[in-house]
N, CA, C and O atoms as a GROMACS GRO file, in nm:
protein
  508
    1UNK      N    1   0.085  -0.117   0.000
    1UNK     CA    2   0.000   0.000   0.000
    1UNK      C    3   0.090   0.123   0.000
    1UNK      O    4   0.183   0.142   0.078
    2UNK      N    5   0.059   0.188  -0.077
    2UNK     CA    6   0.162   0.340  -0.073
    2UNK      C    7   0.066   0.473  -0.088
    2UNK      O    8  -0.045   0.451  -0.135
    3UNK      N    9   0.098   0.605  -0.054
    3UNK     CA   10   0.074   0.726  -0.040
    3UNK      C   11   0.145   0.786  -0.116
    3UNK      O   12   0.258   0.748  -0.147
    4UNK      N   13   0.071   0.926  -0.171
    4UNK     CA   14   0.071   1.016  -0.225
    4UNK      C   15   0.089   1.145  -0.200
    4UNK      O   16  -0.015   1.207  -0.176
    5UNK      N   17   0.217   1.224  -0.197
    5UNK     CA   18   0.210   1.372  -0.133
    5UNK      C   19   0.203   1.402  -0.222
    5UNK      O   20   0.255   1.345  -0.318
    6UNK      N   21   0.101   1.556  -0.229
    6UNK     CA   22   0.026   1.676  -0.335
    6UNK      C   23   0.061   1.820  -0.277
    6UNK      O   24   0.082   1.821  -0.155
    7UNK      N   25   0.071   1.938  -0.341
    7UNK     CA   26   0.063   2.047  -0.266
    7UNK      C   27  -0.018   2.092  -0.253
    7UNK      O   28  -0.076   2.114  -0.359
    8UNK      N   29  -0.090   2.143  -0.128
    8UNK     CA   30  -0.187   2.162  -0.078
    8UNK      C   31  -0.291   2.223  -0.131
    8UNK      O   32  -0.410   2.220  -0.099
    9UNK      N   33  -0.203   2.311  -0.266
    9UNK     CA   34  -0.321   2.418  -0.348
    9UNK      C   35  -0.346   2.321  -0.446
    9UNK      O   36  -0.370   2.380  -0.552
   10UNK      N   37  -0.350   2.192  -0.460
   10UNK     CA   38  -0.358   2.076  -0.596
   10UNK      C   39  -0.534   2.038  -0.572
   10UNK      O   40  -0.621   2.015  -0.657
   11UNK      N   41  -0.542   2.045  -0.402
   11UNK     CA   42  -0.678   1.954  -0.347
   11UNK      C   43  -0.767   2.075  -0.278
   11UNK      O   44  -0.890   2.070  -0.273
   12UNK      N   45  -0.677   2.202  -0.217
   12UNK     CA   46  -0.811   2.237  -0.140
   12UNK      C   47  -0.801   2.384  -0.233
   12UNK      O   48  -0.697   2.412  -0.293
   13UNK      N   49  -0.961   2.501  -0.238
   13UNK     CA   50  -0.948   2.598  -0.286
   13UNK      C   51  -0.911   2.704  -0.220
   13UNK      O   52  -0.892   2.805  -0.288
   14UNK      N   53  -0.888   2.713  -0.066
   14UNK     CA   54  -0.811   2.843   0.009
   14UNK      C   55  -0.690   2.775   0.070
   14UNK      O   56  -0.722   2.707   0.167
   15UNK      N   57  -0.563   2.774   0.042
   15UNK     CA   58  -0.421   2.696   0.200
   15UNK      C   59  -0.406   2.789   0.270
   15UNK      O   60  -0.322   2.756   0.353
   16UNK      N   61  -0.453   2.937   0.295
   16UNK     CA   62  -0.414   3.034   0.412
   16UNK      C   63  -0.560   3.027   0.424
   16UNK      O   64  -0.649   3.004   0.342
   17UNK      N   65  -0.563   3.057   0.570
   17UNK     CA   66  -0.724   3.026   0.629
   17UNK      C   67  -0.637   3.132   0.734
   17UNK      O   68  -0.521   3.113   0.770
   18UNK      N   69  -0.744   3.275   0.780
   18UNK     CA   70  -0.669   3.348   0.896
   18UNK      C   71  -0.806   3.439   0.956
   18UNK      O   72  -0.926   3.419   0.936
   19UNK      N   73  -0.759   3.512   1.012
   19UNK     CA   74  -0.877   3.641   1.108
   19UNK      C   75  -0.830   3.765   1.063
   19UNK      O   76  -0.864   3.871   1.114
   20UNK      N   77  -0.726   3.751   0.936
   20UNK     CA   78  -0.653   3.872   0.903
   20UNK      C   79  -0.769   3.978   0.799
   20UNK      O   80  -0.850   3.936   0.717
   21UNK      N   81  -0.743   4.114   0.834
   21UNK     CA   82  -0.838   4.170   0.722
   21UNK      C   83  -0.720   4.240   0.664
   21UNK      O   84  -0.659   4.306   0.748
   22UNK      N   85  -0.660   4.246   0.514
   22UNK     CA   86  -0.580   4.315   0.466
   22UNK      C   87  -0.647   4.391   0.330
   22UNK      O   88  -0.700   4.352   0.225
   23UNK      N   89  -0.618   4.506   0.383
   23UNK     CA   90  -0.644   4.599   0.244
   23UNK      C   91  -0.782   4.653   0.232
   23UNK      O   92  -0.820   4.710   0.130
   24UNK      N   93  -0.876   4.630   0.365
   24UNK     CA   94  -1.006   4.621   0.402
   24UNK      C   95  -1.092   4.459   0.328
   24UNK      O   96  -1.215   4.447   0.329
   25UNK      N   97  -1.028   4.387   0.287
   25UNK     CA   98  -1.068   4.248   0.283
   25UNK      C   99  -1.020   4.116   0.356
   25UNK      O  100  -0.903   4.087   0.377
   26UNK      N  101  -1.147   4.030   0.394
   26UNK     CA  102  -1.136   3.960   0.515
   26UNK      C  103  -1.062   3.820   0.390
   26UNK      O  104  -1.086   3.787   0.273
   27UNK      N  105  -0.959   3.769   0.508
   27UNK     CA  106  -0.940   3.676   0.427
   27UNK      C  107  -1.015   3.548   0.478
   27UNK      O  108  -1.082   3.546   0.581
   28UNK      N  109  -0.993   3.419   0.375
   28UNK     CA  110  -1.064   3.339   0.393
   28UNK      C  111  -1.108   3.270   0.549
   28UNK      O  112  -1.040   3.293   0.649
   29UNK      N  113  -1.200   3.206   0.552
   29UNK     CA  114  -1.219   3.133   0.697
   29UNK      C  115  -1.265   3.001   0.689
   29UNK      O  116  -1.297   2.946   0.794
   30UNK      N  117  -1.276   2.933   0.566
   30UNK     CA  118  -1.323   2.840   0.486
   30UNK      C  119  -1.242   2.789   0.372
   30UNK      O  120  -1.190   2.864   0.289
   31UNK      N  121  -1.232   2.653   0.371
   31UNK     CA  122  -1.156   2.598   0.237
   31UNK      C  123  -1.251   2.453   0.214
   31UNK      O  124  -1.318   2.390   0.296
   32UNK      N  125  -1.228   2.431   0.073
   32UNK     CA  126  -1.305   2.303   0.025
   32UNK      C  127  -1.205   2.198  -0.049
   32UNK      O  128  -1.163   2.218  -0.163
   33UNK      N  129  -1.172   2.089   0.025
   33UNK     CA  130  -1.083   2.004  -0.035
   33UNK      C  131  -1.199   1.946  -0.198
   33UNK      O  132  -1.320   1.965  -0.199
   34UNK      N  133  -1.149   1.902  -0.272
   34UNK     CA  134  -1.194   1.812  -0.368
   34UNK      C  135  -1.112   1.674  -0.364
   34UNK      O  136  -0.996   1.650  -0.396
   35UNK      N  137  -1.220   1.586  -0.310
   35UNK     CA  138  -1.129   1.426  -0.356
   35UNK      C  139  -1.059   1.408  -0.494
   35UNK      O  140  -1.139   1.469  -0.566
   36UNK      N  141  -0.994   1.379  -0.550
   36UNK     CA  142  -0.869   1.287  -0.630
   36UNK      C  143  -0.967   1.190  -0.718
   36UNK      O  144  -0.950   1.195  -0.840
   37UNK      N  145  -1.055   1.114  -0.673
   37UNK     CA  146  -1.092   1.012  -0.689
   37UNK      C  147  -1.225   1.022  -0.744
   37UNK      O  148  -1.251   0.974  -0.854
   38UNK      N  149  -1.335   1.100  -0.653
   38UNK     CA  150  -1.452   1.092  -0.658
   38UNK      C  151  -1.485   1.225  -0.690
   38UNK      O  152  -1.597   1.232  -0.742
   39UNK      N  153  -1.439   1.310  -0.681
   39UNK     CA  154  -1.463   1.454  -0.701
   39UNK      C  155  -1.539   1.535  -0.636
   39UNK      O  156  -1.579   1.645  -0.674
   40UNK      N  157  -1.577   1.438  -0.457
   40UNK     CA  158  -1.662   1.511  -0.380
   40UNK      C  159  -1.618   1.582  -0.317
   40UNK      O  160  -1.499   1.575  -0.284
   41UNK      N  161  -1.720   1.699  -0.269
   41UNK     CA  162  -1.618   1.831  -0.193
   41UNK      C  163  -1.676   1.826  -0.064
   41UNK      O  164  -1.795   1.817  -0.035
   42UNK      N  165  -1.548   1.836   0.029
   42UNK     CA  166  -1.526   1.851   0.165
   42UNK      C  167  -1.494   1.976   0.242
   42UNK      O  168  -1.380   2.015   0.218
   43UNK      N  169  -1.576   2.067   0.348
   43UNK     CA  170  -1.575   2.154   0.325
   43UNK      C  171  -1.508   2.167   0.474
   43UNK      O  172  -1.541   2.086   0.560
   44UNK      N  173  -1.400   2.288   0.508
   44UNK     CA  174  -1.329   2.255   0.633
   44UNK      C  175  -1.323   2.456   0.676
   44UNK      O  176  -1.326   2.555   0.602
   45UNK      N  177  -1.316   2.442   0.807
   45UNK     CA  178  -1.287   2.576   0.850
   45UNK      C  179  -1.070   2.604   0.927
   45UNK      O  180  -0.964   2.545   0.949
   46UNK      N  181  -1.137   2.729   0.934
   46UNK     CA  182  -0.997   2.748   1.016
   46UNK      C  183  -0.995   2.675   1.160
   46UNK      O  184  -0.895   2.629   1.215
   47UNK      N  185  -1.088   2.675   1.195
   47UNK     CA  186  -1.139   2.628   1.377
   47UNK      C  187  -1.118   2.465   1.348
   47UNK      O  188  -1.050   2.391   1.419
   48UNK      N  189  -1.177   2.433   1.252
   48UNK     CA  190  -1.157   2.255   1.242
   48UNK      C  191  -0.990   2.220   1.212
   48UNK      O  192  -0.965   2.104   1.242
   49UNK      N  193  -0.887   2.287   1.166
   49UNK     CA  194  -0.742   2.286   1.177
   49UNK      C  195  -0.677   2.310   1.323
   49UNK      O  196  -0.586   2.250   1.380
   50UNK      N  197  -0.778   2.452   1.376
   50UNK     CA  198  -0.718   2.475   1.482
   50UNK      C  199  -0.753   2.399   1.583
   50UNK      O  200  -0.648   2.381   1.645
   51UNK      N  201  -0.819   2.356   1.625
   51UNK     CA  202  -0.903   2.234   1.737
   51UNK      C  203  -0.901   2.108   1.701
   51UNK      O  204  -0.925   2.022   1.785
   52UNK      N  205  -0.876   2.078   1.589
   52UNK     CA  206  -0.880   1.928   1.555
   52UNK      C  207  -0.689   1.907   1.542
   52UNK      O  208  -0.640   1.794   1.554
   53UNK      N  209  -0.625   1.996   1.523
   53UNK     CA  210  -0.467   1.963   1.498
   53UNK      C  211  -0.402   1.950   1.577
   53UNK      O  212  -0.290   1.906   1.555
   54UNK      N  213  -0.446   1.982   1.713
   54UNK     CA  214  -0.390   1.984   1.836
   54UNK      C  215  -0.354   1.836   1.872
   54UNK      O  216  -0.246   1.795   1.914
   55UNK      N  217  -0.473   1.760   1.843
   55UNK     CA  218  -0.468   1.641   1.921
   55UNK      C  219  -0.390   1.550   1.807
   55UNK      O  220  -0.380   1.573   1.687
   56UNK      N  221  -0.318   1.394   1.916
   56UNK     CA  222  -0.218   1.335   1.839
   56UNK      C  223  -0.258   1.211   1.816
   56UNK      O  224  -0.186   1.110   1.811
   57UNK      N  225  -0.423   1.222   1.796
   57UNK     CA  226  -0.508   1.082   1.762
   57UNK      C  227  -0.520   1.119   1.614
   57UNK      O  228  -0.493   1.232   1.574
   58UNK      N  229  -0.566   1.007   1.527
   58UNK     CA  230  -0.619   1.014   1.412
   58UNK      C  231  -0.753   1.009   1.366
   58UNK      O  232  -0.822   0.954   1.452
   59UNK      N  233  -0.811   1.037   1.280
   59UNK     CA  234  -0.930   1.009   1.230
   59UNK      C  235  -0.954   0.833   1.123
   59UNK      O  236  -1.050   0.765   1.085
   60UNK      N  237  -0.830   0.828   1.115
   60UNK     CA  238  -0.811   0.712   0.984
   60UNK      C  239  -0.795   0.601   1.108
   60UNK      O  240  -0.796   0.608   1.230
   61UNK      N  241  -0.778   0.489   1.004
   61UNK     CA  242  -0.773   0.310   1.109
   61UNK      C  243  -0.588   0.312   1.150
   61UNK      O  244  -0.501   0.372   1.087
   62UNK      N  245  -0.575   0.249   1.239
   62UNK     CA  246  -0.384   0.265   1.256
   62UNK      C  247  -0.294   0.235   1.137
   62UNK      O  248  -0.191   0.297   1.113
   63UNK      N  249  -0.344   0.136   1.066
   63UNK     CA  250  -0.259   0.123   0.923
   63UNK      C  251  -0.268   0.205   0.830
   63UNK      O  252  -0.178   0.213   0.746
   64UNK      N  253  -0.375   0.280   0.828
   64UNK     CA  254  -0.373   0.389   0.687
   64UNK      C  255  -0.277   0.522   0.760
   64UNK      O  256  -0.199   0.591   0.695
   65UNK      N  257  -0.304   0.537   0.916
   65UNK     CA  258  -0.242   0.619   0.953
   65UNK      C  259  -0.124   0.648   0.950
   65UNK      O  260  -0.063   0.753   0.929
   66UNK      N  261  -0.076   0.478   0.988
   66UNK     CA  262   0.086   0.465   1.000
   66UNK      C  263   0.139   0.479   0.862
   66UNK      O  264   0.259   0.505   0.865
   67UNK      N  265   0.098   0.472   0.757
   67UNK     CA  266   0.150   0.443   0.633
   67UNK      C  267   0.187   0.639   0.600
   67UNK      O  268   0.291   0.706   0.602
   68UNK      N  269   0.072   0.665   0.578
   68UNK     CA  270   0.081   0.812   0.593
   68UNK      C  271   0.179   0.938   0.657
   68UNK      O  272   0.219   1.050   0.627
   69UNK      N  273   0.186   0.845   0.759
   69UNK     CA  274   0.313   0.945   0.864
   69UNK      C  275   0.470   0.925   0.826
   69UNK      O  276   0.572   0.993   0.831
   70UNK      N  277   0.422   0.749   0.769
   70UNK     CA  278   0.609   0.766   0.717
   70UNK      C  279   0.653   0.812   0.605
   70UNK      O  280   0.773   0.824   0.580
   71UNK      N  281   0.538   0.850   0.510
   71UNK     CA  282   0.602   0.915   0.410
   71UNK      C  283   0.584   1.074   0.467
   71UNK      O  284   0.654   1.160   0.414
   72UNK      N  285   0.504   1.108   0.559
   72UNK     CA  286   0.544   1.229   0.570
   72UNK      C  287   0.697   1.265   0.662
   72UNK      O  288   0.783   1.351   0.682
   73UNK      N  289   0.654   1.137   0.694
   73UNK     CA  290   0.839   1.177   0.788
   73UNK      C  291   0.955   1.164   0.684
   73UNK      O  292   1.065   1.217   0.696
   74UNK      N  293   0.924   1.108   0.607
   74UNK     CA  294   1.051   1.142   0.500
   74UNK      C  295   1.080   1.266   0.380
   74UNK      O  296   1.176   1.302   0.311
   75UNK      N  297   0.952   1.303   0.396
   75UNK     CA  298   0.924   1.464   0.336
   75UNK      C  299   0.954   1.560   0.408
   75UNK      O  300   0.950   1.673   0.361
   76UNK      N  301   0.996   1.536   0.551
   76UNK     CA  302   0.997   1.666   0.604
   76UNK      C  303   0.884   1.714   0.676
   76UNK      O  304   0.927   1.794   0.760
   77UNK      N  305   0.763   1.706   0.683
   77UNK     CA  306   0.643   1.725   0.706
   77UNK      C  307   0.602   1.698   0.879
   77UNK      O  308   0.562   1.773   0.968
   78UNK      N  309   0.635   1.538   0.872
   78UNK     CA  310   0.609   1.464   0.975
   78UNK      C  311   0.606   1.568   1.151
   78UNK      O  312   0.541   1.540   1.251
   79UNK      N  313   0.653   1.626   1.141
   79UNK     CA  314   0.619   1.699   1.271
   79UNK      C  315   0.546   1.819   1.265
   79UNK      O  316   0.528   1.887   1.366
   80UNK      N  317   0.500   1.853   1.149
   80UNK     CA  318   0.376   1.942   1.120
   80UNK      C  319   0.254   1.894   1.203
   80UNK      O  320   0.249   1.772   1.217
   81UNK      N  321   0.158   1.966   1.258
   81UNK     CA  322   0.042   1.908   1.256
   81UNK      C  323  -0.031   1.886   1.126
   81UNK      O  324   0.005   1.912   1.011
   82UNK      N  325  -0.179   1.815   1.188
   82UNK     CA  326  -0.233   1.760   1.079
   82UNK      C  327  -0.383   1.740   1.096
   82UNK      O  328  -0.420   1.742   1.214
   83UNK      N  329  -0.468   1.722   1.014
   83UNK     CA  330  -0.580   1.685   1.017
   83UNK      C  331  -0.621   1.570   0.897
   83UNK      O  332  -0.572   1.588   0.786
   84UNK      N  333  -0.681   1.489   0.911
   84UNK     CA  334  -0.739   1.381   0.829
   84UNK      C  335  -0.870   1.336   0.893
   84UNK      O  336  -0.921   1.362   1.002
   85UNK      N  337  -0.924   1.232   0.751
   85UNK     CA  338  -1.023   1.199   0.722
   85UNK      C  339  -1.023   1.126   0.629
   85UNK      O  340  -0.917   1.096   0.573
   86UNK      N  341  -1.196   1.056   0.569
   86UNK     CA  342  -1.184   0.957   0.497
   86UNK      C  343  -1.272   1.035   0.411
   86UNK      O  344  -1.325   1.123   0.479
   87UNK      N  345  -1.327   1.043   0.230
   87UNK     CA  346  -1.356   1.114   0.195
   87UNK      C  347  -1.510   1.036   0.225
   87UNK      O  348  -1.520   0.914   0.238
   88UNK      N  349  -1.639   1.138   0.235
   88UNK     CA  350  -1.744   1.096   0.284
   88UNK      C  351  -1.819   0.993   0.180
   88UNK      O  352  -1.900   0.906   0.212
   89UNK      N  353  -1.773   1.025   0.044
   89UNK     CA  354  -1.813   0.933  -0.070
   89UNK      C  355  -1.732   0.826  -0.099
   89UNK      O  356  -1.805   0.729  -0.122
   90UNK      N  357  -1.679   0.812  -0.104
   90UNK     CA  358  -1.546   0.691  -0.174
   90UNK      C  359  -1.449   0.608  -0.083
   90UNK      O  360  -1.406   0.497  -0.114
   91UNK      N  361  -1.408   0.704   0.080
   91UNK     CA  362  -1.371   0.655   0.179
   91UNK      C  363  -1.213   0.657   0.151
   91UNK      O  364  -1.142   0.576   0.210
   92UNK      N  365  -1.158   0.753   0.060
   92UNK     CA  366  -1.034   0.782  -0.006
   92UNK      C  367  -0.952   0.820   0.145
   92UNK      O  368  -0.981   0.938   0.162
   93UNK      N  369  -0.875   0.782   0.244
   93UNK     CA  370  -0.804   0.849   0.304
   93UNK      C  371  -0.655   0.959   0.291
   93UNK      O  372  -0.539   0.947   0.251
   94UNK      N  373  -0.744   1.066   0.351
   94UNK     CA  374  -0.654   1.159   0.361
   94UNK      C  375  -0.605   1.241   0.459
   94UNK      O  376  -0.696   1.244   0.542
   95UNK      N  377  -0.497   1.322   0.505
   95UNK     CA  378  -0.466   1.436   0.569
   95UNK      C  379  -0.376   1.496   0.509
   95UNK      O  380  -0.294   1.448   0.432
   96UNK      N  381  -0.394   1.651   0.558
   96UNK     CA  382  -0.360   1.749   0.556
   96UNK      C  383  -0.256   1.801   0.647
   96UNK      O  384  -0.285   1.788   0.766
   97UNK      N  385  -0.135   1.861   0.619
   97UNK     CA  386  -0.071   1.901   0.708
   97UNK      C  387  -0.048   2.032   0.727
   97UNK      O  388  -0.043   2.100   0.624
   98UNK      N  389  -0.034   2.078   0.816
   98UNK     CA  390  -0.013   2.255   0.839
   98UNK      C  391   0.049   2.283   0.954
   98UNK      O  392   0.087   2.211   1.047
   99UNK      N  393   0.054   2.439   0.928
   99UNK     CA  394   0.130   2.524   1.015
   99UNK      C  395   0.032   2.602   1.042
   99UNK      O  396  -0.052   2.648   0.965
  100UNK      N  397   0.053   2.625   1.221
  100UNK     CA  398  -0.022   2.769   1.264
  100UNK      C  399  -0.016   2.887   1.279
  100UNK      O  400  -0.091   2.844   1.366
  101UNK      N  401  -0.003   3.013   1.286
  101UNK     CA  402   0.070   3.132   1.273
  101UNK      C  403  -0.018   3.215   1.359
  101UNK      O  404  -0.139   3.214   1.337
  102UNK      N  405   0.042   3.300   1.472
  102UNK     CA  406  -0.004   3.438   1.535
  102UNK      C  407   0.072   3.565   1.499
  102UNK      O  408   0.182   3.597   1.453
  103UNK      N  409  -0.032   3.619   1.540
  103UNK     CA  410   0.044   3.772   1.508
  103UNK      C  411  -0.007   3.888   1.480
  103UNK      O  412  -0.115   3.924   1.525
  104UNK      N  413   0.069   3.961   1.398
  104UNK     CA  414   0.002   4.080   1.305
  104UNK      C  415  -0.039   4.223   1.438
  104UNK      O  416   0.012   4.238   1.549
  105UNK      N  417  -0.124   4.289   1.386
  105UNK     CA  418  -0.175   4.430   1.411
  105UNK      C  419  -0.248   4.368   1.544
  105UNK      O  420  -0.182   4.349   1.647
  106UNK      N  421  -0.397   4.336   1.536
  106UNK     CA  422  -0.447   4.295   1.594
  106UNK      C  423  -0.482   4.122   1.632
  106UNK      O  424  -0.588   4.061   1.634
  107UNK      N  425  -0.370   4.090   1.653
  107UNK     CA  426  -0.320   3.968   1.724
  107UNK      C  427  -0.427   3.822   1.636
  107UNK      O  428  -0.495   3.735   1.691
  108UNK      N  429  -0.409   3.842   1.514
  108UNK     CA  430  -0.451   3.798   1.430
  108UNK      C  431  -0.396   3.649   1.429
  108UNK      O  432  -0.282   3.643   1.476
  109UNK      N  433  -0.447   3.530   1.386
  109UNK     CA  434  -0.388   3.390   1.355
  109UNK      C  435  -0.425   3.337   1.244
  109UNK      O  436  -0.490   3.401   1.162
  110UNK      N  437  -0.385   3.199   1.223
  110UNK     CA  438  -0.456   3.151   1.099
  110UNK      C  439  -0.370   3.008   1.080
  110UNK      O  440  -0.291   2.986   1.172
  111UNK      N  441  -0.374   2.940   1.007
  111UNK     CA  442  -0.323   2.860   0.942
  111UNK      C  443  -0.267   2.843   0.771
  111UNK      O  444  -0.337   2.914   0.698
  112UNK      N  445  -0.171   2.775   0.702
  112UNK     CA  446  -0.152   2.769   0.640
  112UNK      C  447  -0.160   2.608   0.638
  112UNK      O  448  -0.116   2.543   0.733
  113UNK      N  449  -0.228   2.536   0.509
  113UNK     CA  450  -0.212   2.407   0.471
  113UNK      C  451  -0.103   2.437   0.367
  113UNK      O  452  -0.084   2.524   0.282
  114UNK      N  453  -0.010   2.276   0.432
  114UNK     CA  454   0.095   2.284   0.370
  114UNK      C  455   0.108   2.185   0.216
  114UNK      O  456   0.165   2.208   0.109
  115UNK      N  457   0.033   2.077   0.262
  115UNK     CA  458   0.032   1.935   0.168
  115UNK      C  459  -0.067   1.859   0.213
  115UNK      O  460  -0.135   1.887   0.312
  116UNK      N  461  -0.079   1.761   0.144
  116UNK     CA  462  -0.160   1.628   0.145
  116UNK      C  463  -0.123   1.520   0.106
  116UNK      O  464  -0.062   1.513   0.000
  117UNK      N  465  -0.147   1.417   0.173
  117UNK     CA  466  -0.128   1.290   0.182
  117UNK      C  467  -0.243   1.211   0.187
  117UNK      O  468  -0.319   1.219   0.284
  118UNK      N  469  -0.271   1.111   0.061
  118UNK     CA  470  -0.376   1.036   0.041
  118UNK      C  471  -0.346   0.933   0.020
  118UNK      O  472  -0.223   0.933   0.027
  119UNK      N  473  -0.400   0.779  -0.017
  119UNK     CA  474  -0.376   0.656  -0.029
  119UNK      C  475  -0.416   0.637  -0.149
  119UNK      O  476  -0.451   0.733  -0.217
  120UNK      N  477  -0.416   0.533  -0.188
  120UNK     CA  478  -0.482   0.504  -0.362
  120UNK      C  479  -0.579   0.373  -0.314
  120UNK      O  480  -0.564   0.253  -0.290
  121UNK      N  481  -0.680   0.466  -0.314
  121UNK     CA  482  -0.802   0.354  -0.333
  121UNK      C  483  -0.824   0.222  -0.374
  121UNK      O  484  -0.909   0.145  -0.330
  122UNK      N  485  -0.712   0.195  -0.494
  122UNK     CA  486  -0.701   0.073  -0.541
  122UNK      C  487  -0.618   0.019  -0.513
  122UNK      O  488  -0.566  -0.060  -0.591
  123UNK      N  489  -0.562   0.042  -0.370
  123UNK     CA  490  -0.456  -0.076  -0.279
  123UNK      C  491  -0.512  -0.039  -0.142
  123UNK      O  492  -0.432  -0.041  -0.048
  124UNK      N  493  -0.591  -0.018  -0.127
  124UNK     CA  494  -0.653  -0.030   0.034
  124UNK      C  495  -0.800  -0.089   0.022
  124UNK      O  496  -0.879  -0.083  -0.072
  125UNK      N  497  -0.809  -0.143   0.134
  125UNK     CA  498  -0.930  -0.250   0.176
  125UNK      C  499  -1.011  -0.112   0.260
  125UNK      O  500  -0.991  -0.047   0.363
  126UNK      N  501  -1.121  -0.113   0.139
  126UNK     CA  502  -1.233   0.022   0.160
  126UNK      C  503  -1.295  -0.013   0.270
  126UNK      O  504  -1.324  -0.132   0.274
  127UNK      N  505  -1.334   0.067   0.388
  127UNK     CA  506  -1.402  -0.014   0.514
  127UNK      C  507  -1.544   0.011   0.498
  127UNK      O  508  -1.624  -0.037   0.578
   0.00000   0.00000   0.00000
């Protein structure tokens, strides 16, 4: 079974997600992955990166997980946080990895998605 790293702007339509307003426009607070596979869209906030990345459980079964982490540990990635999931149509597993960022004027944050890591459907046992 093997994985797939993508750059992050390949699968979702916003990778900076923040509270920043620049130029008098708010930037995004919302991004929509598109599956690879099935072409269904998954729709994620900044709060679901920030509250769901914290923790060092997975959403996936331990083998899709484990498979996942070692290619991100050989990318470099692997100590990024992360968020995953299975896609709600097809059951395609994936995560996302990112960085969090504070700062700015008015103590502004956000995230940046960095990449993705998915499996190929046609070497995993669909649950």
């Amino acid at each position: 079974m093997s994985a797939i790293q993508v750059n992050a702007a390949e699968r979702f339509d916003e990778v900076a997600l923040s509270t920043e307003i620049l130029d008098g426009r708010v930037s995004p607070l919302h991004t929509i992955y598109t599956c690879p596979s099935c072409r269904e869209k998954v729709s994620f906030s900044r709060v679901d990166f920030e509250s769901r990345g914290r923790r060092e459980t997975s959403n996936l079964t331990a083998e899709h997980s484990a498979i996942i982490a070692a290619l991100a540990q050989t990318s470099g990635v692997g100590a990024d946080e992360y968020l995953d999931w299975y896609c709600p149509k097809c059951r395609l597993p994936a995560r996302a990895y990112f960085r969090r960022w504070a700062g700015g004027r008015h103590g502004d944050s956000g995230v940046n998605i960095i990449t993705v890591v998915e499996l190929s459907l046609s070497q995993i046992n669909v649950l």
